[in-house]
Backbone as CSV, one residue per row, in Angstrom:
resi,resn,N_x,N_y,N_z,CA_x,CA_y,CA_z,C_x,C_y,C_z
1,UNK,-22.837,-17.780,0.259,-22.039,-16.893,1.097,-20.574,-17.323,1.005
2,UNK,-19.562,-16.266,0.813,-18.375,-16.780,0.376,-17.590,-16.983,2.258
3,UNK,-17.035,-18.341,1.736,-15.919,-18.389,2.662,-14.583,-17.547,3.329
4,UNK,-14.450,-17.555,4.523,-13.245,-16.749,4.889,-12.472,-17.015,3.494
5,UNK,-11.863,-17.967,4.003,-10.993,-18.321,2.516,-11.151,-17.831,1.040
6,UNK,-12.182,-17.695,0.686,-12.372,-17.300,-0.412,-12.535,-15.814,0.033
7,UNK,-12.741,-15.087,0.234,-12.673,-13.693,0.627,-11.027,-13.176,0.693
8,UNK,-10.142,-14.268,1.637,-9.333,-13.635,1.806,-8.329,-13.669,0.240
9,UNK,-8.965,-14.799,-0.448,-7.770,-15.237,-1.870,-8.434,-14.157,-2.390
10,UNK,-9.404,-13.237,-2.438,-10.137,-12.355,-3.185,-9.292,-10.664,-3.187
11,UNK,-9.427,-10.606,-1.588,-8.621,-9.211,-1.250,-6.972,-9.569,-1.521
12,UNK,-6.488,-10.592,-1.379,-5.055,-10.784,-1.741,-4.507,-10.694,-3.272
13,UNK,-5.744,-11.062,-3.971,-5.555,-11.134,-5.447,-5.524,-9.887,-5.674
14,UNK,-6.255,-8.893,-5.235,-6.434,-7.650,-5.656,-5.453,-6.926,-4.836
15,UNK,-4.963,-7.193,-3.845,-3.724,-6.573,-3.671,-2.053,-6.861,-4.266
16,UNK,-2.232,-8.207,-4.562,-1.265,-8.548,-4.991,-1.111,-7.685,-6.886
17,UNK,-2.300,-7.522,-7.222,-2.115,-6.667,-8.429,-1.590,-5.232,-8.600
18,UNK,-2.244,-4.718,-7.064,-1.577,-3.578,-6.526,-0.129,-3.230,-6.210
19,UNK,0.483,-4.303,-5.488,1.327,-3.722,-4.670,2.471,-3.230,-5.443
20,UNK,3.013,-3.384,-6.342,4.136,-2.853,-6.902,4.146,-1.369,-7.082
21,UNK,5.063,-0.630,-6.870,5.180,0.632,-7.304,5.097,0.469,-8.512
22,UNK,4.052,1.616,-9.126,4.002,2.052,-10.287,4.232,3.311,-10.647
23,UNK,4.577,3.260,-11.711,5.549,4.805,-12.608,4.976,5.416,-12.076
24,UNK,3.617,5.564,-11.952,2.513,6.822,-11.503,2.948,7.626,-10.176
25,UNK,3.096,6.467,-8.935,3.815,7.006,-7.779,4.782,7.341,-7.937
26,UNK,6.239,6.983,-8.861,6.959,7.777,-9.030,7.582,8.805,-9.484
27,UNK,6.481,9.270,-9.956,5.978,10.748,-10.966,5.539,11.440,-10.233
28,UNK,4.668,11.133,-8.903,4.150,12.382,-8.148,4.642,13.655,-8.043
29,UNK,4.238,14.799,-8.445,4.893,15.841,-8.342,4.303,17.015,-6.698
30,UNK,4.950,18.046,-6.758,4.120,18.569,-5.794,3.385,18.871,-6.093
31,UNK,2.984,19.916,-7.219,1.381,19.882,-7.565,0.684,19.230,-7.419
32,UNK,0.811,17.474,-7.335,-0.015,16.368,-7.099,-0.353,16.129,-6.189
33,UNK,-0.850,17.024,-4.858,-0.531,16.628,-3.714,-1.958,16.064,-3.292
34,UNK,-3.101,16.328,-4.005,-4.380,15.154,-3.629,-3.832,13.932,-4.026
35,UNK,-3.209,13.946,-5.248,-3.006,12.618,-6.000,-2.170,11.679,-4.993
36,UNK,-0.718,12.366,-4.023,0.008,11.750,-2.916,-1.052,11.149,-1.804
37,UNK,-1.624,11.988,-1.425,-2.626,11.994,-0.393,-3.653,10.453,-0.677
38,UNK,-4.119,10.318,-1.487,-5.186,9.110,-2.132,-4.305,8.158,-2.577
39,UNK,-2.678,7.952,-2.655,-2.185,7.077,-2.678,-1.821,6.347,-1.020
40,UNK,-1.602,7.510,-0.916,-1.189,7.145,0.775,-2.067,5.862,1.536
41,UNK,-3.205,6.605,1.008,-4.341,5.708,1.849,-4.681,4.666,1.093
42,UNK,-4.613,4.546,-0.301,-4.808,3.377,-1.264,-3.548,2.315,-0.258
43,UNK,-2.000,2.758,-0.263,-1.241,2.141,0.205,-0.988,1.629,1.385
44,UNK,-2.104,2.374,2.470,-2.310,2.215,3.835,-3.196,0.328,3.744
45,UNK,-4.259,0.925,2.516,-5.282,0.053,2.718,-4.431,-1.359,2.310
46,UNK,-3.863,-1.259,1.375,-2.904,-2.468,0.812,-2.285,-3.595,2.088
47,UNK,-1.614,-2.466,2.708,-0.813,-2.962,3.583,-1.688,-3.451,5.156
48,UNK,-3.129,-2.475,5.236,-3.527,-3.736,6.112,-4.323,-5.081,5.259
49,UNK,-4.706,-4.995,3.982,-4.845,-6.003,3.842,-3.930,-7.219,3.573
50,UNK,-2.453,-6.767,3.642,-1.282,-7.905,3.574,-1.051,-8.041,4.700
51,UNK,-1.617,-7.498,6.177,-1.551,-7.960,7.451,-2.669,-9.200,7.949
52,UNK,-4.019,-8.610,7.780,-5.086,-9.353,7.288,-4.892,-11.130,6.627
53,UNK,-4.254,-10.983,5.475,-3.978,-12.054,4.653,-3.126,-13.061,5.845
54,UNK,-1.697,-11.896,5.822,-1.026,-12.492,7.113,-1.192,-13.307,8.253
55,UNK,-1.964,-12.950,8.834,-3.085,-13.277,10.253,-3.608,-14.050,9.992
56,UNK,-4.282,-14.647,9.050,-4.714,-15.817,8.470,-4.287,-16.626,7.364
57,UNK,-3.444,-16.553,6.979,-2.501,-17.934,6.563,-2.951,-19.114,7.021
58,UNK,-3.225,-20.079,6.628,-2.823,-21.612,7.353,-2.365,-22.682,6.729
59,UNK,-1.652,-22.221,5.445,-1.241,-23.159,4.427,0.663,-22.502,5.011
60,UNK,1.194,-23.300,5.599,2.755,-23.078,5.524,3.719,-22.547,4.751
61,UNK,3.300,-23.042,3.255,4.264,-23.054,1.895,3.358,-21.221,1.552
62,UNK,2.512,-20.926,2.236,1.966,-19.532,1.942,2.835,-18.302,2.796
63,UNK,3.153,-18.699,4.073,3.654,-17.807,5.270,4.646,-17.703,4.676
64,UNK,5.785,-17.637,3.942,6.623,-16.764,2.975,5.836,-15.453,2.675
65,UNK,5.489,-16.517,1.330,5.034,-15.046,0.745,3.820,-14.035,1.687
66,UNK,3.310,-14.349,2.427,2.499,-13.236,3.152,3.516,-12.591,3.959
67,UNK,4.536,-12.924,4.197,5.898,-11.946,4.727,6.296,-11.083,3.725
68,UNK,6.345,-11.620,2.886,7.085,-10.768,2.029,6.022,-9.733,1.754
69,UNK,4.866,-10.101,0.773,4.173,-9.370,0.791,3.980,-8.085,1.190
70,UNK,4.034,-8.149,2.790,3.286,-7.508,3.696,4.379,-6.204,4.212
71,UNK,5.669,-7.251,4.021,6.780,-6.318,4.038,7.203,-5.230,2.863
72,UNK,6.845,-5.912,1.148,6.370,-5.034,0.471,5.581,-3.628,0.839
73,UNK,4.218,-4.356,1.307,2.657,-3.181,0.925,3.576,-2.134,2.056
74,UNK,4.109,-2.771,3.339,5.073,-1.507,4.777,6.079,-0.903,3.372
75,UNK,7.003,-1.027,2.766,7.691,-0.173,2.405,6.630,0.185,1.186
76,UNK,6.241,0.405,0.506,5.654,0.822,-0.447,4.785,2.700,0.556
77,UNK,4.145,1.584,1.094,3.601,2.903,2.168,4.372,3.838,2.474
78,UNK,5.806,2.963,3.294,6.730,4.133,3.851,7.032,5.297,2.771
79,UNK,7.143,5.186,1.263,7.425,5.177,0.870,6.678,6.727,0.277
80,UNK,5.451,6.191,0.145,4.348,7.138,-0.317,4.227,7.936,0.972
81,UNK,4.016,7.673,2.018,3.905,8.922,3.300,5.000,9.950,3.141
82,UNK,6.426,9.490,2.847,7.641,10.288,2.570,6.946,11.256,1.328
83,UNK,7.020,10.952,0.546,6.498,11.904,-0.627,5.532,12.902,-0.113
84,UNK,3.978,12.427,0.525,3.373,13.429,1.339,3.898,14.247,1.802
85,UNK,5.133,13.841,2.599,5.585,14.829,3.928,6.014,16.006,3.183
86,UNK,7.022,15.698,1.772,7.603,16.472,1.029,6.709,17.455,0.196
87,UNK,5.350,16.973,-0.041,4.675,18.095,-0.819,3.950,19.126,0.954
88,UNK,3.756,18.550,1.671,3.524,19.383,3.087,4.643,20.361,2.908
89,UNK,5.513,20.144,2.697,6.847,21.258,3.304,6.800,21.904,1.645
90,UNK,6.555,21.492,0.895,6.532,22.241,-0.425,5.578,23.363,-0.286
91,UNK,4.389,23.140,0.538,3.004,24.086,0.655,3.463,25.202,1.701
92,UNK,4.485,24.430,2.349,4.530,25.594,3.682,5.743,26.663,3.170
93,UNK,7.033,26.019,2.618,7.724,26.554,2.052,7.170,28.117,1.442
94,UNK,6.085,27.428,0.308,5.387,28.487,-0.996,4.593,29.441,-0.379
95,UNK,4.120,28.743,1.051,2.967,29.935,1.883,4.373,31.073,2.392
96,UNK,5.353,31.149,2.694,6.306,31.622,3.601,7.165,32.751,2.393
């Protein structure tokens, strides 16, 4: 049975592969608007798991980077919800 610890170096590894914006998000078009939508929440999930990670730290020389991190996965999100909002008003716009 894996350890907290090892669980949490597990979800961090795999977020830490995540978190960077990639070209892909910044290509979203409005047509893409499932594709915005499933990032959103990919980026939601990111960012509670860099809260997660956060919350349990207990190595000192780590609580940096789980700040940063975490402050990353928050703007990355902010980031991707903005785009959502913009294909929303693109749909309502085109309905009108």
């Amino acid at each position: 049975m894996p350890t907290m610890a090892t669980k949490l170096s597990e979800i961090f590894g795999e977020f830490l592969s995540r978190i960077n914006l990639r070209d892909d998000d910044l290509e979203l078009s409005y047509s893409d608007g499932q594709a915005v939508y499933e990032a959103v929440e990919e980026a939601k999930q990111d960012w509670l798991n860099a809260r997660l990670y956060f919350d349990n730290v207990v190595d000192p020389d780590l609580v940096d980077l789980a700040i940063y991190t975490m402050d990353a996965a928050e703007r990355r999100y902010m980031y991707l919800l903005k785009q959502a909002k913009k294909v929303d008003q693109a749909r309502v716009n085109e309905a009108t």
